[in-house]
C-alpha positions, 0 to 999 in steps of 0.5 A: 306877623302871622307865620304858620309853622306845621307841627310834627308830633312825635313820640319822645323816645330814649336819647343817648349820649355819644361816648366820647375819647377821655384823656385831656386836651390836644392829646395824641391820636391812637397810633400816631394818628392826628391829635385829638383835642377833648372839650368838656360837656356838664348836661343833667343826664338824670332828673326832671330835666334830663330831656333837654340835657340829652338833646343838649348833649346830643347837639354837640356831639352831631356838631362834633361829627359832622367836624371831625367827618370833614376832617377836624380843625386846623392849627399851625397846619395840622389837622385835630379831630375833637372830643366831647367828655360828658358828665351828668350833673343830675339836674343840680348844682352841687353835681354840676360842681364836682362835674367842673372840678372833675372835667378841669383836671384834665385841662379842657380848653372850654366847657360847655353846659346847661343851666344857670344853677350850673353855670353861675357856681363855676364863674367861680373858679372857670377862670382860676382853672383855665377854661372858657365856659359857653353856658346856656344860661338865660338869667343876666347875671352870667355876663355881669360878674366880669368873668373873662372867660364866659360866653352866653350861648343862649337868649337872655330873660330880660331880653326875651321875656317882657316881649313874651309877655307883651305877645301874650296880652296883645294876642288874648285881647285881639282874640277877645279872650277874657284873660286877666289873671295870671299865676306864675309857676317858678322852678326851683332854679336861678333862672325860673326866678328870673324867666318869673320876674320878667313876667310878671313885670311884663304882664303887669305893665300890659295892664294884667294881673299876676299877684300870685306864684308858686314856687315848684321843684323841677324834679319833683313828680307829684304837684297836686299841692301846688296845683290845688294853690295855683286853682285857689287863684282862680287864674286865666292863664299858668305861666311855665318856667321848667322843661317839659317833664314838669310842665306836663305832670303839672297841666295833667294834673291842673286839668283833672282838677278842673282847670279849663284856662290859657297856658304860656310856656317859657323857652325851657319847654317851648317844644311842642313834639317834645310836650305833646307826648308827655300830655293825657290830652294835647287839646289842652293846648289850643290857643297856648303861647309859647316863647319860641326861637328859631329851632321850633319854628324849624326850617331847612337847617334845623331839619337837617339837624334834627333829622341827623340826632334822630338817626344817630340817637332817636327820639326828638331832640328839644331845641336845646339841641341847637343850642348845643350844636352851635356853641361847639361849631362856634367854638371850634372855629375860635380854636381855630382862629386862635391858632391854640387849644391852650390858651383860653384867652385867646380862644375866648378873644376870637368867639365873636369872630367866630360867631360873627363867620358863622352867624348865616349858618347857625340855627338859634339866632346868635347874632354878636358877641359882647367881646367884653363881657361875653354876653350874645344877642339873639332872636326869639319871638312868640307864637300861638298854637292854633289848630295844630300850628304855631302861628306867631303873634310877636308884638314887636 
């Protein structure tokens, strides 16, 4: 496979959050007007990550938009329009908890969020308070709690990285690239000790060697020590498991230090328009791999996507934004299947159908839903950046 994908660098600027109406579910419109039914929204607003927490944010609100400009959703024959209520969980778990707890009380019919430190506290007690949860949450304990009422809207670890990996190795040696060693950069997350494991297990299974990690805090903005232990290996390639804001203090940092080896970046930062603003020299970055889906490598839809948050929020939205977007379209349908913003059951029951109808339509690559588990197939790849481009080198 050898797609070329041109890449339009720009500047990151601020991203705002839309307000959204307060007020619980199915509540009624100011004025007598149509009902309004209020979704909740846990994103990291602040903090280390808080760039895909924006776009994430963003994502949903253009989602919800663009539904209420076509007007709303239908049940039993009357026309609601939607709402987002927000609450930033600042990156951690303990914050995205009283988020839950807040936002439950007033009985959202599903909440939708970032993160596996997020999402896998509040399999908890989403059940218990009657919410579907729809979680970008990569790591494969999400969906194997038997939790009811989760769905997975994001690809899964085990399903996206080992090929990653995989890419990774196949094209260095192609390229007659003297890359062997590897060390692993795990975040301080649930998911960077997963995205790490299936690395390394990866890589080592391609023959590599990847004896070395080293564990980092996404919030942090000095990574010298690190660094410094990360150079003592004296690696051929960094592997990346944070969002972007790390990674680029980081690489700085590893360049000023002498590093002059390969970068391979997990999907938390597999946005180049988001990385390259952030990097002293972005020619650090040549011959980089990057696990990619279908929003990076953009295309018609996700332009138009992209071009709708820009107006309405400026700056670049990190792909996260897509994922935002479709789980709320996808969600908005199931309601409607439902016939109920009530009963989170049923709204559950009715999201592989939903997905299923709109699967043409949405950006990421969702492909099913397990109506059991709530686990959701996806397509990614990997793709180099070479000269400017992203040229994919899936090893299928």
């Amino acid at each position: 496979m050898n797609n070329r994908h041109r890449l339009v660098r720009l500047a990151l600027a601020p991203v705002l959050v839309l307000a959204a109406a307060c007020g619980g579910n199915d509540s009624d419109g100011a004025g007598g007007g149509e009902p309004v039914i209020t979704l909740g929204g846990i994103f990291p607003l602040t903090g280390g990550i808080a760039s895909l927490g924006q776009s994430m944010a963003n994502g949903t609100n253009i989602a919800i938009k663009e539904i209420n400009d076509a007007g709303g959703i239908e049940i039993d024959g009357r026309r609601h329009r939607l709402a987002m209520d927000t609450c930033d969980d600042e990156g951690t778990a303990e914050a995205a908890i009283a988020c839950a707890r807040r936002l439950a009380a007033d009985g959202p019919p599903a909440i939708i969020t970032l993160g596996t430190y997020a999402a896998l506290p509040m399999l908890g007690f989403n059940e218990r308070d009657g919410y579907v949860l729809l979680a970008a949450s990569s790591v494969p304990e999400l969906t194997e709690r038997g939790n009811k009422l989760v769905m997975r809207i994001v690809h899964k670890t085990s399903d996206s990285v080992p090929n990653l990996a995989a890419s990774t190795a196949k094209h260095y040696e192609e390229g007659s690239a003297e890359v062997t060693n590897a060390v692993a950069l795990r975040v301080n997350t649930d998911l960077g000790a997963e995205w790490v494991e299936a690395f390394r297990n990866g890589w080592q299974k391609a023959g590599k060697v990847a004896d070395k990690v080293i564990d980092y805090d996404q919030n942090a903005t000095d990574f010298s020590p690190q660094v410094g232990a990360a150079l003592n290996s004296d690696p051929d390639v960094i592997a990346f498991s944070a969002g972007c804001k790390p990674t680029a203090i980081f690489i700085n940092q590893a360049i000023q230090q002498g590093y002059d080896g390969k970068f391979v970046f997990g999907s938390p930062c597999a946005d180049l328009p988001t990385l390259t603003p952030l990097l002293d020299d972005i020619e650090v970055l040549e011959d980089a791999v990057l696990e990619v889906t279908p929003w990076t490598l953009g295309g018609p839809e996700v332009e138009r996507v992209r071009d709708a948050i820009q107006r309405e929020y400026g700056g670049e939205p990190e792909w996260v934004a897509g994922l935002g977007y479709d789980g709320l379209r996808v969600l908005a349908r199931a309601i409607e299947l439902a016939a109920s913003s009530s009963d989170p059951q049923q709204i559950h029951d009715r999201l592989p159908d939903a997905l299923t109808e709109l699967r043409s339509e949405l950006l990421m690559g969702a492909q099913q839903m397990d109506p059991e588990t709530g686990d959701t197939t996806f397509k990614t790849s990997a793709a180099a950046y070479q000269q400017g481009e992203l040229v994919e080198i899936d090893a299928g």
